[in-house]
C-alpha positions as CSV (number, residue, x, y, z in Angstrom):
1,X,10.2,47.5,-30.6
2,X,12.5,44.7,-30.4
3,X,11.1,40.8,-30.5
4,X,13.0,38.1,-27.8
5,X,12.5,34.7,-27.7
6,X,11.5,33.3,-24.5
7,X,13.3,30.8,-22.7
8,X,12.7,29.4,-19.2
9,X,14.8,32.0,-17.4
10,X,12.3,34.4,-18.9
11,X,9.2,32.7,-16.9
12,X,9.6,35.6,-14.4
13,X,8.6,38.2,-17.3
14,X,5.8,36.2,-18.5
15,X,4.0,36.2,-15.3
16,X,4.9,39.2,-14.6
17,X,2.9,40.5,-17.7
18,X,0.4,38.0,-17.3
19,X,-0.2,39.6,-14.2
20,X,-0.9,43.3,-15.3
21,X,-2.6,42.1,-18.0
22,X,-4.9,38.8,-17.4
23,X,-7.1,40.7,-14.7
24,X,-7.7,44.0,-16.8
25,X,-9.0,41.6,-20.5
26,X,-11.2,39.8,-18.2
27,X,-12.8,41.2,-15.3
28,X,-15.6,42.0,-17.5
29,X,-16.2,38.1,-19.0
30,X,-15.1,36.3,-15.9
31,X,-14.7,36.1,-12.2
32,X,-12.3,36.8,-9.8
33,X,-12.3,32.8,-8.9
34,X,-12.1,31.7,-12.8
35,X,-9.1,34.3,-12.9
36,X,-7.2,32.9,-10.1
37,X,-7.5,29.7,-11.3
38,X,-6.7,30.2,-14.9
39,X,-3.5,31.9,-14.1
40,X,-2.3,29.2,-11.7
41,X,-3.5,26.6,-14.4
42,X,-1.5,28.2,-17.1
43,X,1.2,30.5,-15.5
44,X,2.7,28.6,-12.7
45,X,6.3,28.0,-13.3
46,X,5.5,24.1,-13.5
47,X,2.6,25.1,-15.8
48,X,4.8,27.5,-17.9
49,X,8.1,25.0,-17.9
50,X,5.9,22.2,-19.0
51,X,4.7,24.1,-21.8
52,X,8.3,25.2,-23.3
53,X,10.0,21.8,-22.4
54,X,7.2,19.6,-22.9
55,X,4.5,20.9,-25.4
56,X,6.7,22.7,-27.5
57,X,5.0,26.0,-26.9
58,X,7.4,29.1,-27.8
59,X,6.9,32.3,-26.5
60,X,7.7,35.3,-27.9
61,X,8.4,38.8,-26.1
62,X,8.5,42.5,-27.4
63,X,10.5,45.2,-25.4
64,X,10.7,48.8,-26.0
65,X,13.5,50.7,-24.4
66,X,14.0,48.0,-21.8
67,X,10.5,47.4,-20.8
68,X,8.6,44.0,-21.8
69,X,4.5,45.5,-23.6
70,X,3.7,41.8,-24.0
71,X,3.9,37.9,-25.6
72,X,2.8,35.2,-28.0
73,X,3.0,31.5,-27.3
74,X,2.7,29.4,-30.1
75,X,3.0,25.7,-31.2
76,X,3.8,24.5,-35.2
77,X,2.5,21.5,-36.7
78,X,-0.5,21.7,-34.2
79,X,-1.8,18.4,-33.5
80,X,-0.1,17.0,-36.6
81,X,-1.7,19.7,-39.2
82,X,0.7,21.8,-41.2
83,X,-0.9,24.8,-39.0
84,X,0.4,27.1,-36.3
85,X,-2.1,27.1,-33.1
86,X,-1.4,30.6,-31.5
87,X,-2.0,29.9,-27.6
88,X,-1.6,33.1,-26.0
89,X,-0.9,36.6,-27.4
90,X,-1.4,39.5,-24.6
91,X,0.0,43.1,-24.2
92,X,-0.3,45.1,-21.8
93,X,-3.4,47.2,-21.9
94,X,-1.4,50.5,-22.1
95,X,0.3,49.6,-25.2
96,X,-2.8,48.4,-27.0
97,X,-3.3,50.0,-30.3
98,X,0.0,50.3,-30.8
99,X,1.1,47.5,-32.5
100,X,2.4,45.4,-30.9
101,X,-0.1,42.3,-31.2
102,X,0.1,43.1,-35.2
103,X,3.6,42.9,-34.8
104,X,3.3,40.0,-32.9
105,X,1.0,38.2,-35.4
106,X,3.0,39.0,-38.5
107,X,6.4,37.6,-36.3
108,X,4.4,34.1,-35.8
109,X,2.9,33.9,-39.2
110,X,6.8,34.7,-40.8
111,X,7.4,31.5,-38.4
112,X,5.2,29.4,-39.3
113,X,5.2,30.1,-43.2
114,X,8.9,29.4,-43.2
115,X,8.6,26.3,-41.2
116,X,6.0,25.2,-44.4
117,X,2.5,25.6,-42.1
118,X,0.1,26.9,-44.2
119,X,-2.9,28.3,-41.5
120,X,-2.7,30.4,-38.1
121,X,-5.0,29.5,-35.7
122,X,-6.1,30.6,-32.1
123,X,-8.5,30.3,-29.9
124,X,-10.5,33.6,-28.3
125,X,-13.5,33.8,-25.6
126,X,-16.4,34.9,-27.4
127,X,-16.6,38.1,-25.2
128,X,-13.5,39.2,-26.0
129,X,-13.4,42.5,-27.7
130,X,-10.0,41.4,-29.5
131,X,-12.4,39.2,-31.5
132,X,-12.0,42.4,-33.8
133,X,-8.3,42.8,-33.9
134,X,-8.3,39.1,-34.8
135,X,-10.8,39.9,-37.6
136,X,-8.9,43.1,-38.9
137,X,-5.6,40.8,-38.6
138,X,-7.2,38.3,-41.5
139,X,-8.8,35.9,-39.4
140,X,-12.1,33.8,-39.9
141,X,-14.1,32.2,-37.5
142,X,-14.4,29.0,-38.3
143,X,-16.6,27.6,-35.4
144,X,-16.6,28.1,-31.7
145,X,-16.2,25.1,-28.7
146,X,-17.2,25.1,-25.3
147,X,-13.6,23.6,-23.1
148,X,-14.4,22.2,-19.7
149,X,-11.4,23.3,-17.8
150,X,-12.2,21.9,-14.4
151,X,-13.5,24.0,-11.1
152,X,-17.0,24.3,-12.9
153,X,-15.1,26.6,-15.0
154,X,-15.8,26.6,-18.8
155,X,-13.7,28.2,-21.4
156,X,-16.2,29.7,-24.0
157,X,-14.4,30.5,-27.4
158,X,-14.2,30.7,-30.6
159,X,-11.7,29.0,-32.9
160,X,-10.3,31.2,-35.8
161,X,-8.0,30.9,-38.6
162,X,-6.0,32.6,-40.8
163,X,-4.1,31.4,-44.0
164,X,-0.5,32.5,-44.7
């Protein structure tokens, strides 16, 4: 497995993933509608260029004999803290439990601990079964926060960290 950064001619492959793999993690904790609207919210190419040009989001990508299992987006010195907020880390569900996220989280931590940020820290729904992976990967919860996201839709999660 090889990592790539992401750049903005590499939108296509985000949402292509994002595609495969947004609908299969959450059919179960949300609807269709919430879906729709949360992929448009966060994967347009507007959406997606604003967060790499803008909100100096980086996003990672791992490819395995030319085909792309998933990504990480991830800002450092989030909101002025010597930490690394993790924004979105997904693989594709046929590649899970393989390693990739691990590999994934240990790529971002290296990141941020040679950048001199001191904590990971992300933000999961509270339905989400990888609320164990995070566990197993050294994570805490440290609290949880209800994020009004517009549509009548609410984002229901739970913040964790992890020190590097």
């Amino acid at each position: 497995m090889k990592i790539h950064e992401a750049k903005t001619e590499h939108i296509w492959i985000i949402q292509s993933l994002s595609s495969r793999v947004w609908p299969h993690t959450f059919r179960e904790i949300l609807s269709e509608q919430q879906i729709a609207y949360m992929m448009d919210m966060m994967y347009s190419d507007q959406a997606l260029e604003n967060q790499m040009k803008e909100l100096n989001h980086h996003y990672l990508l791992v490819e395995e004999q030319g085909e792309y299992l998933g990504y990480v987006s991830y800002e450092l010195d989030y909101k002025g803290k010597p930490w690394t907020k993790v924004h979105k880390i997904y693989v594709l569900p046929s590649t899970q439990g393989k390693g990739v996220g691990r590999l994934f989280i240990e790529a971002v931590g290296k990141i941020a601990k040679e950048y001199g940020n001191l904590e990971l820290s992300l933000n999961v729904n509270r339905y989400n079964k990888a609320v164990d992976f995070y566990k197993r990967m050294g994570f805490e919860i440290i609290g949880n926060e209800d994020i009004d996201i517009g549509n009548g839709f609410l984002m229901e999660d739970f913040i964790l960290n992890k020190k590097l």
